[in-house]
Every structure is written in structure tokens, then in C-alpha cells.
C-alpha positions in Angstrom: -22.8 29.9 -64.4 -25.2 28.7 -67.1 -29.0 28.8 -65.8 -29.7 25.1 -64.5 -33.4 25.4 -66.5 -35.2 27.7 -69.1 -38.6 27.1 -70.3 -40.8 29.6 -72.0 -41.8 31.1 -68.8 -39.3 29.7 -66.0 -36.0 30.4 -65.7 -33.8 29.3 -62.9 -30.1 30.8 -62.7 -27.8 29.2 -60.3 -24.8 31.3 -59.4 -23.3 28.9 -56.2 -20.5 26.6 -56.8 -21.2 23.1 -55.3 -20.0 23.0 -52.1 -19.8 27.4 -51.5 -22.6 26.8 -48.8 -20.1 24.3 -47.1 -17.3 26.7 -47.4 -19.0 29.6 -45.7 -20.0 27.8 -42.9 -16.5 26.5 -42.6 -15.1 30.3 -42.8 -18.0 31.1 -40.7 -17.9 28.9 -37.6 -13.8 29.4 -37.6 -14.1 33.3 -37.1 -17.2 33.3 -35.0 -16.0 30.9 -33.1 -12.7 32.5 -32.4 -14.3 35.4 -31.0 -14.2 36.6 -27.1 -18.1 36.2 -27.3 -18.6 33.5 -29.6 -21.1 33.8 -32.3 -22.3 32.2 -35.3 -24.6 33.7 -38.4 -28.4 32.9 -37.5 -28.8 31.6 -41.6 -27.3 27.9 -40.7 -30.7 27.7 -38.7 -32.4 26.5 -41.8 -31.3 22.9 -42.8 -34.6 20.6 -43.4 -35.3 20.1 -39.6 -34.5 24.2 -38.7 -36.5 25.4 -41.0 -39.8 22.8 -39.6 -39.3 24.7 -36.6 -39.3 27.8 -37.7 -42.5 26.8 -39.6 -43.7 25.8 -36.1 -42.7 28.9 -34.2 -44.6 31.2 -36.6 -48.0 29.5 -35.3 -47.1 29.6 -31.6 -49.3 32.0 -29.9 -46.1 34.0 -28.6 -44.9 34.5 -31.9 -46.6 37.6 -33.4 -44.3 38.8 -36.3 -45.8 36.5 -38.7 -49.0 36.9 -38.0 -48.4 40.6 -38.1 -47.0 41.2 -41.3 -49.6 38.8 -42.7 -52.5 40.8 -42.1 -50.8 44.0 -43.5 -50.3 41.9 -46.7 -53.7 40.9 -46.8 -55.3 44.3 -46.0 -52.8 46.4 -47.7 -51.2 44.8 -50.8 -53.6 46.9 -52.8 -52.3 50.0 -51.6 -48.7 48.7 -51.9 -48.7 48.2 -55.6 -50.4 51.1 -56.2 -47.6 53.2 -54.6 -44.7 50.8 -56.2 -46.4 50.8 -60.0 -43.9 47.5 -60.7 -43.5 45.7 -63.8 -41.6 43.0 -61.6 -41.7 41.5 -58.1 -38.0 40.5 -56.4 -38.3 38.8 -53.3 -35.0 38.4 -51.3 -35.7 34.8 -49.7 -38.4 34.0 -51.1 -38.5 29.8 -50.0 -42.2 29.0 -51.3 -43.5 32.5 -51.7 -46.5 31.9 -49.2 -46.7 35.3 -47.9 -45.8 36.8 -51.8 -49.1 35.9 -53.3 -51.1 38.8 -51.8 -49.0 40.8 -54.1 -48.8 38.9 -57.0 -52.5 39.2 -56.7 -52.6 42.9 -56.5 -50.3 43.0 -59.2 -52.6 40.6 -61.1 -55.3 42.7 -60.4 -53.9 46.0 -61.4 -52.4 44.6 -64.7 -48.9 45.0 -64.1 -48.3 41.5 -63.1 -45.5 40.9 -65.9 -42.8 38.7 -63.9 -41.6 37.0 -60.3 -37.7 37.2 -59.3 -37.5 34.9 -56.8 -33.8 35.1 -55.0 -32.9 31.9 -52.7 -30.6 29.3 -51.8 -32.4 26.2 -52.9 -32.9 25.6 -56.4 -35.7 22.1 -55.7 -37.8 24.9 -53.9 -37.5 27.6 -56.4 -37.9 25.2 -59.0 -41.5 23.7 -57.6 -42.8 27.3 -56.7 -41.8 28.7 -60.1 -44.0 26.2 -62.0 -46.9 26.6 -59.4 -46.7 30.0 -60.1 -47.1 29.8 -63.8 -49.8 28.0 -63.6 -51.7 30.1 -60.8 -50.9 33.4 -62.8 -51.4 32.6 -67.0 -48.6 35.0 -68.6 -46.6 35.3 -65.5 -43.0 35.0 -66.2 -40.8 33.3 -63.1 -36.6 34.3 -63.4 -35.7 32.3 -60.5 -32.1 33.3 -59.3 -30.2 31.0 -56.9 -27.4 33.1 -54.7 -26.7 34.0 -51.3 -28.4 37.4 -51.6 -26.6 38.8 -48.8 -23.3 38.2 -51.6 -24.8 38.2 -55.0 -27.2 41.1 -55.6 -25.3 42.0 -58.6 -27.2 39.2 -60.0 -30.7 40.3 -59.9 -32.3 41.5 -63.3 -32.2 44.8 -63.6 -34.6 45.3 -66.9 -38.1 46.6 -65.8 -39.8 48.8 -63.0 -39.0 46.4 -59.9 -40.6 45.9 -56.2 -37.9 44.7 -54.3 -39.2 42.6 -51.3 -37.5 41.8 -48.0 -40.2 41.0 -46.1 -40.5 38.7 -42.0 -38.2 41.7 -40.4 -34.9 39.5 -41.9 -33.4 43.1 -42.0 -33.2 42.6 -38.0 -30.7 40.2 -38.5 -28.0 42.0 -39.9 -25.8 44.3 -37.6 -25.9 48.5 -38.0 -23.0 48.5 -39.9 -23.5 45.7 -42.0 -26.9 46.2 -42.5 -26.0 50.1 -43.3 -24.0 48.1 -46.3 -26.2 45.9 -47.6 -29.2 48.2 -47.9 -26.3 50.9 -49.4 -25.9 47.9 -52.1 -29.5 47.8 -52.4 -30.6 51.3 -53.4 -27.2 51.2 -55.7 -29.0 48.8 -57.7 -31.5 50.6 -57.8 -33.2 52.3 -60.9 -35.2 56.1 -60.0 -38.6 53.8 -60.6 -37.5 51.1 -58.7 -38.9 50.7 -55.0 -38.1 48.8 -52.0 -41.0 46.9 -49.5 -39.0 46.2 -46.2 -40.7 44.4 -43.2 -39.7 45.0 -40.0 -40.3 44.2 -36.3 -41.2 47.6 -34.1 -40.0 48.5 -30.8 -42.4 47.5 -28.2 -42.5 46.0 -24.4 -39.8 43.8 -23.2 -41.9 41.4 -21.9 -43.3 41.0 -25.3 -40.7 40.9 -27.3 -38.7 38.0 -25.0 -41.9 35.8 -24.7 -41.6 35.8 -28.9 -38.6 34.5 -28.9 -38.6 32.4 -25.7 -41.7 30.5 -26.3 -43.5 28.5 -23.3 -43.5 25.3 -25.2 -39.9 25.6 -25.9 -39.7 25.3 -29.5 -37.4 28.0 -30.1 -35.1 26.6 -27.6 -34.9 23.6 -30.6 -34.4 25.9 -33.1 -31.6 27.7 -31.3 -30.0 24.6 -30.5 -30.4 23.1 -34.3 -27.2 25.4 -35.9 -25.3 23.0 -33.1 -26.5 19.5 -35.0 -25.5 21.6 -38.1 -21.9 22.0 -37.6 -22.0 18.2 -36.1 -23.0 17.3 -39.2 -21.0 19.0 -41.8 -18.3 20.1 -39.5 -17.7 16.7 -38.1 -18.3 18.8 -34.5 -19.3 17.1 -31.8 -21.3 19.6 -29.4 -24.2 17.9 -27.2 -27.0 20.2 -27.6 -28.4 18.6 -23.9 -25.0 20.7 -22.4 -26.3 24.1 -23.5 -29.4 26.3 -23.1 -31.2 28.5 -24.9 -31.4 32.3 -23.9 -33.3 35.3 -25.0 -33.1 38.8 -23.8 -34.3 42.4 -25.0 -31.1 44.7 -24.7 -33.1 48.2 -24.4 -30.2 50.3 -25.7 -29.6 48.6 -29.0 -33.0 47.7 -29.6 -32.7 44.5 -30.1 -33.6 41.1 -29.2 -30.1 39.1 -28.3 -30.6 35.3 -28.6 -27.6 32.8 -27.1 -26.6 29.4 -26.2 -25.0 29.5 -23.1 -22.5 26.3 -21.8 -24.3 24.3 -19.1 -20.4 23.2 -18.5 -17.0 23.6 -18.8 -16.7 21.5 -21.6 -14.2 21.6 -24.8 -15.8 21.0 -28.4 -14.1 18.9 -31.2 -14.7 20.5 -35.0 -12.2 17.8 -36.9 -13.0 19.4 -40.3 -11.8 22.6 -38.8 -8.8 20.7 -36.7 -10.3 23.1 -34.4 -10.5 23.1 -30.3 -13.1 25.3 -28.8 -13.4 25.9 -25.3 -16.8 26.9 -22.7 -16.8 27.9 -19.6 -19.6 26.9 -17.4 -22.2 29.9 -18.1 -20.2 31.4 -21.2 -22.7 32.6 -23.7 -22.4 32.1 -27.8 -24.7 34.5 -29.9 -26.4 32.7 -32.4 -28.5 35.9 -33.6 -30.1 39.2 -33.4 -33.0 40.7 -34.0 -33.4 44.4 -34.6 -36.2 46.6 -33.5 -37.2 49.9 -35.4 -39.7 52.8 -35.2 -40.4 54.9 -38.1 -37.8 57.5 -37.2 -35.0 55.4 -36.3 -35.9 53.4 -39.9 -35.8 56.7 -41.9 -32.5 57.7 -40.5 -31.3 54.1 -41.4 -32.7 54.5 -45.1 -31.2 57.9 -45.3 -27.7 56.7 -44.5 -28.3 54.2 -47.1 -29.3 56.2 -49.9 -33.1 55.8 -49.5 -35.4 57.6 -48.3 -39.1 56.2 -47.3 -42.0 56.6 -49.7 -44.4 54.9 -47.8 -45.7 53.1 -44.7 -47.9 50.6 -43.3 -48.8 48.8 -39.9 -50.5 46.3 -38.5 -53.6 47.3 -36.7 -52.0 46.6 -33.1 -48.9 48.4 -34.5 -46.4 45.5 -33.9 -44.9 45.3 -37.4 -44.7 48.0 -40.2 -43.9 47.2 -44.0 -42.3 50.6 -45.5 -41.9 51.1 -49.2 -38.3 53.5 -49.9 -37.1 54.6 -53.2 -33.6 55.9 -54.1 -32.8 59.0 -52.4 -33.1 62.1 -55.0 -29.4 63.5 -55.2 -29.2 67.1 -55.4 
């Protein structure tokens, strides 16, 4: 598609049809819903309302990942830029680039800041953070590029010594196998001088890890439930949130937090857009999402069977969070 705006330092690309987002869900929910253990992809969270509560849940006291990778940002963004050298930040997801700045600034301040590559879904907040950008940062150029990165990367300028940034443990989301493929894609893209900066969540205690994503005050629980007043609304669905709870358990041999809505009831669910049935048994559990744990070994066998292989890496000081810088594996 034609980029929706160009200015002499913004440019905004828009590569989704209208109505793709609309389609995946459809495609989504009929599959995942089809399943023996039902399931359905954690990104349909983030409508207006889902993505307030994630804003809330990453002030809760529980909720540590945030706060984590925050401070390593702050404390370490120096050091990161150093080691990456880029001519050009990408930031997979980048919403209002709160979390970016620290390295724009160390950018700025080692005078390599030359331009921002923000990759996301809405063009309204790429748009408004591009031109607050240009105006914080004199000279900075912003190439905004709207896609479902986890579909498009193909579309990501490829000119320049880049810092590719996927940063609040995202990567956690993705299953082995097709997290295996979409970090493969990654470091194909990849020049020799390019890097990547990956944030991710590290193993720790259970109890720890549940109470993040089980919170006292029950927020999560909202945000859980919210992908169900999603598919009411565009699916024409009509699940009652009230007849399902939220549930959150650490699952010690994956390594991974496992998050669920299970059926308070036997109930049956009407999707009319989808002229679709779906059937709950009272206790019968629906996955909603994951969220992957790593230590430093189990992340450098991941990046090796990617194609990378890790430069660098960094931690908070309590050690609850890691950002790790990998570059393309050298081939033989």
C-alpha cells in the first residue's frame, strides 16, 4: 500500500487492508476454538479498554516485569548502544514508545541517533508518537510502519546499521516452535551489523511468578476476561464473562506461566458471525496465553537454533528480567 503520510521527517506506511484485523480474529477464534483445549491468541487482549488494564497491571505491586526491564533501561541504555553502534532504532510494538526513550537518548547522546522505526497496529498512535518524537529529538527521522509484525517483517527498512527491539518479554508469548520461526525470520533479515535487544522474563519462584499474573486486586482477572467482550463485539458472540474465571498457574516443566478461563458452567456459546456453536463443560479450561520463562542458557540455545547467537546481556539488579543483545550467527 501507499504510505498513509510523508512529511520531511515522518513517514507512516500502512501495509493492513481494512478489515485484515477482523479477519484474523475470525480465522483465529474458529481454529482455537475448535480445539480439544480451547485457546485463543493473547494479542485480542488489547482493544481500548484491554490495553487500560494492562496499563494498570504494570503498576500493581505484583507485577514486576515492568518495573524490571525499566530500570535496566534506565541504568543500562548507555551500555546497550554502545554494544549495538545503530544508525536506526526498530521497535516491534512499539504503542507510544514510553519505555524507547532511554535509548533514543543514548543514541542522542552518542551521536548515532539518525532515525526511529516504529512497527505497530495502530496508525492514530504511531502517528501522535512520531511527531512527538520529532520534536523531542531535532533531526530525528520517524518511518512509522503499520503491520502485524508477527506477519509482515518483510516490511521493515532494511537501509542502515539497525537495533532491533522487542522489548516487555513479548517473546514469552509465542510457543517453542513458533517462536523458533519468528526469531529464524528475524536474524534472516538481518544484516552482519545489525543487532537484536530482546527482553525477557527469567525463571524464578512459583509463588512469584503466579502472584504476577494473578494479582490480589483482581485486575488481571478483567483483563483475561476482556478477549471475551472482544469476540462479543465483533464476533456477534455472546459469552457472559460473570460464567468464567480467571486462572493462572506456573507449569515447572515448560517454564511457563499458563493463563485460562475456565467455564463456571455447562453452558453453550453463540458466535453468529462465525454460525458457530461452542460448547463448556462445567470446569473446562480455554487458554487465553502464555508466558515463557528463560535463563541465559536456555535463551542461547533458543538464539542458536535461530541463527543468532548472544552478544550481550543485562539484568535487573534483583535478577528478575534480562535484556540480551544477539547478532547473526557467523556461518562457517
Amino acid at each position: 500500500m501507499d504510505p498513509a503520510a510523508t512529511t520531511e521527517q515522518v513517514t507512516i506506511e500502512v501495509h493492513l487492508a481494512d478489515g485484515a484485523g477482523l479477519d484474523d480474529l475470525s480465522d483465529d477464534a474458529r481454529a482455537g476454538l475448535s480445539r480439544t483445549l480451547k485457546e485463543l491468541p493473547p494479542k485480542y487482549f488489547y482493544d481500548e479498554r484491554g490495553s487500560q488494564l494492562f496499563e494498570q497491571i504494570t503498576e500493581l505491586p505484583e507485577y514486576y516485569p515492568t518495573r524490571a526491564e525499566r530500570s535496566i533501561l534506565e541504568q543500562q541504555s548507555t551500555e546497550i548502544v554502545a554494544a549495538a553502534n545503530p544508525h536506526s532504532l526498530v521497535e516491534l510494538g512499539s504503542g507510544s514508545a514510553s519505555k524507547t526513550r532511554h535509548l533514543l537518548d543514548a543514541m542522542q547522546d552518542a551521536g548515532c541517533l539518525q532515525r526511529y522505526i516504529p512497527v505497530d497496529i495502530s496508525a492514530e498512535i504511531t502517528r501522535e508518537t512520531a511527531e512527538t518524537l520529532v520534536r523531542e529529538y531535532p533531526g530525528l527521522r520517524v518511518h512509522g510502519v503499520i503491520c502485524d509484525f508477527e506477519q509482515h517483517l518483510e516490511y521493515l527498512p532494511r537501509d542502515g546499521r539497525r537495533l532491533i527491539a522487542f522489548l516487555g518479554g513479548t517473546i514469552g508469548n509465542f510457543p517453542p516452535d513458533e517462536r523458533n520461526s519468528f526469531l529464524s525470520r528475524i536474524a534472516s533479515l538481518m544484516g552482519s551489523e545489525d543487532g537484536l535487544l530482546l527482553g525477557t522474563d527469567l525463571v524464578k519462584e512459583p509463588a512469584r511468578l503466579e502472584a504476577a499474573y494473578d494479582d490480589s486486586a483482581g485486575v488481571t482477572a478483567e483483563f483475561n476476561k476482556n478477549v471475551l467482550r472482544v469476540l462479543n463485539r465483533e464476533l456477534d458472540a455472546d459469552f457472559d464473562p460473570d460464567f468464567f474465571e480467571h486462572r493462572a498457574f506456573y507449569d515447572d516443566e515448560a517454564s511457563r506461566i499458563d493463563i485460562r478461563l475456565r467455564s463456571l458452567a455447562d453452558q453453550t456459546v453463540t458466535i453468529a458471525a462465525l454460525e458457530m456453536e461452542v460448547e463448556f463443560s462445567r470446569g473446562e479450561e480455554m487458554r487465553t496465553e502464555i508466558s515463557c520463562k528463560f535463563t541465559r542458557e536456555h535463551l542461547e540455545e533458543v538464539y542458536a537454533a535461530a541463527g543468532l547467537e548472544m552478544a550481550e546481556w543485562w539484568t535487573d539488579p534483583d535478577g528478575l528480567f534480562a535484556l540480551s543483545l544477539a547478532r547473526p550467527a557467523e556461518v562457517a
